[in-house]
C-alpha positions, -999 to 999 in steps of 0.1 A, spaced: 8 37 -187 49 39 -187 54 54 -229 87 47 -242 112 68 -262 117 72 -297 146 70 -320 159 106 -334 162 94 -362 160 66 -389 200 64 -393 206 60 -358 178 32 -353 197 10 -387 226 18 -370 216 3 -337 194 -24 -353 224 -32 -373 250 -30 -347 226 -59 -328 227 -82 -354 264 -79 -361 277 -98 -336 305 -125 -329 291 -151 -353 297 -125 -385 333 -123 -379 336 -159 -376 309 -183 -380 293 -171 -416 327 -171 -432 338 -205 -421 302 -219 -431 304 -199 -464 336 -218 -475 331 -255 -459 294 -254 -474 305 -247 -513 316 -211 -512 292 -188 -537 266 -217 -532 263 -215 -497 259 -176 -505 232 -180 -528 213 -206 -507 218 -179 -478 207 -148 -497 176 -168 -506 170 -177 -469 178 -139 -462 147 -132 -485 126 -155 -477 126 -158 -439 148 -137 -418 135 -102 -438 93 -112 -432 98 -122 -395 117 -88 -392 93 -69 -407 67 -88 -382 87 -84 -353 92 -45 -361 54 -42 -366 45 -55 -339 69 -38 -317 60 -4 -330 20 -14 -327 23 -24 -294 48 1 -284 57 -22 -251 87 -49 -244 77 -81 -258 55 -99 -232 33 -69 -231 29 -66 -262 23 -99 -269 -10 -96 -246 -20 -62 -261 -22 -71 -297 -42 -106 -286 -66 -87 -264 -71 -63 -295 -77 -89 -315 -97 -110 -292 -73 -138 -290 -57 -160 -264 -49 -145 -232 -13 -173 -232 1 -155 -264 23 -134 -235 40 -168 -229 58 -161 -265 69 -127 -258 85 -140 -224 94 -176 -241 118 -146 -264 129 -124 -235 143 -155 -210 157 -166 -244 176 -139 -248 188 -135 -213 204 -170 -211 221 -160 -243 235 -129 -230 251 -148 -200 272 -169 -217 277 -140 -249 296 -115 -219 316 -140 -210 328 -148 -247 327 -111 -248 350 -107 -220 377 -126 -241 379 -102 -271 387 -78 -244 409 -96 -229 425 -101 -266 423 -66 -276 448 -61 -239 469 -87 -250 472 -70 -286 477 -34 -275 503 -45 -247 521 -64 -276 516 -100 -262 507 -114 -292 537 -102 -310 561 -130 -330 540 -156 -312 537 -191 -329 512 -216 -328 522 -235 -294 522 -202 -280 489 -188 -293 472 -224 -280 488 -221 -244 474 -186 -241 442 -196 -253 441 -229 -228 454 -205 -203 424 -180 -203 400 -209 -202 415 -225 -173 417 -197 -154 384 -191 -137 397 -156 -120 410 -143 -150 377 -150 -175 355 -133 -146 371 -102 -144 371 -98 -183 332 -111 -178 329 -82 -155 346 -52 -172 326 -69 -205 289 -60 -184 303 -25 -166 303 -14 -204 269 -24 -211 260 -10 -177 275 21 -182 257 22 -217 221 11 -213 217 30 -176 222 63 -199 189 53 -215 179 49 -255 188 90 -262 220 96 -239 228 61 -239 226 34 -267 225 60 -293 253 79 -286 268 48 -283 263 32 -318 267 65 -335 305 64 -323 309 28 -323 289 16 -355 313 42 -377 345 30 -358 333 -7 -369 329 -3 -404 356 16 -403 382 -14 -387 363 -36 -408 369 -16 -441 408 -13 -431 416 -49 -423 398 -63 -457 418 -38 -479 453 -44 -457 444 -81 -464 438 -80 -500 468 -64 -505 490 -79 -476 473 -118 -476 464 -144 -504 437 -129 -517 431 -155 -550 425 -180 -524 409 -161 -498 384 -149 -525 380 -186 -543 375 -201 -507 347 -175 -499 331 -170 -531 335 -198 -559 306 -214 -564 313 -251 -561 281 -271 -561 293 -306 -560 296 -294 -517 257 -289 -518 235 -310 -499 205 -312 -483 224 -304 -449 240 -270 -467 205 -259 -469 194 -264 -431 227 -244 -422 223 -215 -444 186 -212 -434 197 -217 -396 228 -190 -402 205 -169 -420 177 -175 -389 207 -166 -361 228 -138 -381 198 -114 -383 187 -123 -345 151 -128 -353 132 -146 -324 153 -127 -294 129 -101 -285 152 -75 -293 140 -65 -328 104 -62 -312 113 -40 -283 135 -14 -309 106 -15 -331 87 0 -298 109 28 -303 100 35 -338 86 65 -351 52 62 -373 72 76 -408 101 49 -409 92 27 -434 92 -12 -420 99 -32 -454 126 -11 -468 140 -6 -428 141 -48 -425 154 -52 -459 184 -28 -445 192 -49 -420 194 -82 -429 217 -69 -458 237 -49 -441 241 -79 -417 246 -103 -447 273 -78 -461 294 -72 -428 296 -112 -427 312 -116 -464 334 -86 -455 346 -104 -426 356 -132 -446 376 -111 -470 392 -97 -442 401 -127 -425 410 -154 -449 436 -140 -472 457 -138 -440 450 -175 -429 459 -188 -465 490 -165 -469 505 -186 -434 494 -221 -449 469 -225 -420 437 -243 -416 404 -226 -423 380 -244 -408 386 -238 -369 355 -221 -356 364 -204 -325 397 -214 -330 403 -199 -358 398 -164 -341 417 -169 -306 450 -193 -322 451 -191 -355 450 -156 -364 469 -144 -338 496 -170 -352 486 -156 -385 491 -122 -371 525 -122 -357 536 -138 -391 535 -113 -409 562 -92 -394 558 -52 -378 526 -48 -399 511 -79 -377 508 -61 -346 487 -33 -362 467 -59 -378 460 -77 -347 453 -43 -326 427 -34 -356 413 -69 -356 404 -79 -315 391 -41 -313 368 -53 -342 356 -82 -319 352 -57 -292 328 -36 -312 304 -60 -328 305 -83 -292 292 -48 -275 270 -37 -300 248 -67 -300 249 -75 -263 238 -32 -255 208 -43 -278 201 -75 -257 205 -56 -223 182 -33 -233 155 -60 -235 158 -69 -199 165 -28 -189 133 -18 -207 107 -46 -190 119 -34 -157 119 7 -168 81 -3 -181 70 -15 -146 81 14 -129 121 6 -121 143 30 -124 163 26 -152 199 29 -138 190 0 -108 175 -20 -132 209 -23 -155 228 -28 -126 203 -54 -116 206 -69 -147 245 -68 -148 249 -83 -118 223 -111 -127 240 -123 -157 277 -120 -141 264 -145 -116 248 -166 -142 271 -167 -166 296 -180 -139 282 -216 -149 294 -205 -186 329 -197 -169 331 -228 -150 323 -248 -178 357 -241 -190 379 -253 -157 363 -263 -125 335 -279 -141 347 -293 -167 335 -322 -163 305 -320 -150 276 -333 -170 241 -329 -156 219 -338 -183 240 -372 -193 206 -394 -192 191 -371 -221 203 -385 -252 221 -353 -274 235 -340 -239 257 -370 -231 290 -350 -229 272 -317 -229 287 -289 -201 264 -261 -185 279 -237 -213 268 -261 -237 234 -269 -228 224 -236 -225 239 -228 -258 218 -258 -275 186 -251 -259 187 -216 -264 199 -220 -303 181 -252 -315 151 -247 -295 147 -212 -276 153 -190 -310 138 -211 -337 104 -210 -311 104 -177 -309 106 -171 -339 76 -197 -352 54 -180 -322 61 -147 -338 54 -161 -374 19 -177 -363 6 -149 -339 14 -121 -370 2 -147 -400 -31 -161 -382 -39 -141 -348 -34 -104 -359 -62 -87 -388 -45 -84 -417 -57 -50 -424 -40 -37 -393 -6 -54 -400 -9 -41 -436 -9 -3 -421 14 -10 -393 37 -23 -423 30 9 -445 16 -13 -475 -22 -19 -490 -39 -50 -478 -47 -57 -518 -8 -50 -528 11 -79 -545 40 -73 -521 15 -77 -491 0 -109 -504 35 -120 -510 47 -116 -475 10 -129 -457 18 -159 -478 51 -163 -469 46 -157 -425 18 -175 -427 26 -214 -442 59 -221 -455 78 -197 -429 63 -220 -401 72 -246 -417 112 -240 -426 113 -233 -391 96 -263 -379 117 -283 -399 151 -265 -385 141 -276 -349 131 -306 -359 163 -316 -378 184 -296 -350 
């Protein structure tokens, strides 16, 4: 039987566990959601989300990945033969892994525009460029078909290039260079814009607590960010886990993560906002908000904007590359487990999800238009990029996720997840967390795809 690697070390296995969960969606998304949804409120309600859900499924996912010591399907069937349950649970651990491929399709192609941003800002492009500007560019790269598949394409040669080298020579070396050179950009830009930006407002956007904005809704989106951010249910956290050694510590480990994640996102925001207020511009633009208005923002603010901007779209570059490494590594590792070389398999892999994600691209231009779910009511004006982005997010994660959640809390003996998670089956924290993955875990996240 095919025995993976293991980690060198526990700072190098945070650091790639990290890198995966920073992605796109902390630069933008959490920031945006943080100061729409009540500022400090929203940041409560997610820290408490954080706690309660996203830090117990990692800590299952990790155990179980690190019991099993095979990608997810296999796994899956390995732990429910042990424990004499179903032979179907595999279904969950390939439910996760086709999950995450369709993800990673359509996450290189929006990957392929950072890079394509980071050109633009190093050739000096972007430079005194205004708002009409900034939105033709943008319309321009999405209408051009040629253009978003050759960024698409240099996007998977680097994960290619990356996961072929394998777990030692590959994705480690890999985040040791890039997750430093992250926090690093990340660090800069929030100082340059508390000093250089609107900082009162940026800060009062983000962080003042303003409760009157709290509903019932607030709550489903911080437990759905909080769900998504850490990347729970994508198969990813399981197969690293495989890779674990026996003396890393899974509570304190997941607890590292998911705060680490949480922390990069509210950095983001201080980063970003202060220059967005300083111009007068709107907040609240999603992807927007990263492709035309900062750029706009950018250019505003004189010699120092082109710095800025070079510092910010590398940023992009980073946390897109770090996450999608850690999701080709799902797909690299099945294949290296059934006997497939490791190097054909990534460029198997690569060349699978170019063609793929194609429908992503031509959701943008030639296709446009095309609808082919319009009889299912939800999907009436929904694109190929955007079903796949719905099913995968409001049904495809959140499933994972419960499948994880049932099979750990109700399938797996309790005394062998207690020693897989380094803790005494008669502990208070053990008790705690059994609680927690076994009833009202299942049911948040019933309730999120059900209100999704």
């Amino acid at each position: 039987m095919y025995a993976h690697q293991h980690w060198s070390s526990k700072l190098v296995f945070i650091l790639a566990t990290v890198g995966f969960s920073v992605g796109l969606g902390n630069i933008w998304r959490f920031p945006y959601m943080a100061g729409e949804n009540g500022g400090g409120a929203f940041v409560i309600i997610y820290l408490g989300c954080v706690v309660l859900i996203s830090i117990p499924i990692v800590m299952a996912e990790l155990a179980m990945g690190r019991r099993g010591g095979m990608t997810p399907a296999a796994t899956f069937k390995k732990l429910a033969a042990a424990e004499n349950a179903s032979n179907y649970w595999w279904l969950a651990g390939a439910l996760a892994v086709l999950t995450v491929f369709l993800i990673i399709t359509y996450y290189c192609v929006i990957g392929g525009w950072t890079l394509h941003y980071a050109w633009l800002a190093f050739s000096g492009e972007l430079a005194g460029i205004d708002s009409s500007s900034a939105q033709i560019v943008y319309d321009d790269l999405l209408a051009n078909p040629l253009l978003m598949m050759f960024w698409q394409m240099m996007f998977i040669v680097l994960n290619i290039v990356i996961v072929a080298r394998g777990l030692h020579g590959g994705i480690e070396r890999a985040v040791k260079i890039l997750m430093p050179v992250f926090f690093t950009l990340l660090l800069v830009l929030a100082g340059y814009a508390l000093i250089r930006g609107d900082a009162a407002r940026g800060l009062t956007f983000l962080f003042q607590p303003d409760f009157s904005r709290v509903s019932f809704q607030t709550g489903i989106d911080a437990m759905g960010q909080a769900f998504f951010s850490v990347g729970v249910g994508m198969a990813v956290m399981m197969t690293y886990g495989a890779y674990l050694s026996r003396d890393t510590r899974i509570p304190r480990t997941s607890a590292i993560i998911a705060l680490a994640d949480t922390a990069v996102a509210l950095i983001a925001g201080i980063a970003i906002f202060p220059f967005v207020f300083a111009q007068g511009m709107e907040p609240g633009e999603g992807v927007g908000l990263v492709f035309v208005t900062l750029p706009v923002a950018f250019a505003a603010m004189g010699d120092g904007g082109g710095f800025v901007a070079i510092v910010f779209f590398s940023l992009l570059c980073v946390a897109a590359l770090t996450t999608s490494i850690a999701v080709f590594e799902v797909l690299v590792s099945w294949g290296e487990e059934h006997g497939r070389p490791r190097s054909k398999t990534a460029l198997t892999a690569g060349v699978v999800c170019w063609i793929v994600g194609l429908t992503t691209v031509f959701s943008f231009n030639e296709a446009a238009n095309f609808r082919p779910l319009a009889m299912i009511p939800g999907y009436e004006d929904a694109t190929m990029f955007n079903i796949v982005d719905k099913v995968t997010a409001t049904i495809g994660l959140p499933l994972g996720g419960l499948l994880v959640a049932v099979f750990v809390g109700h399938a797996l003996s309790r005394d062998h997840i207690a020693e897989e998670l380094g803790l005494k089956p008669d502990s208070r924290t053990f008790r705690i967390w059994c609680f927690l993955i076994r009833w009202p875990i299942p049911l948040m996240i019933g309730t999120l795809i059900f209100l999704t």
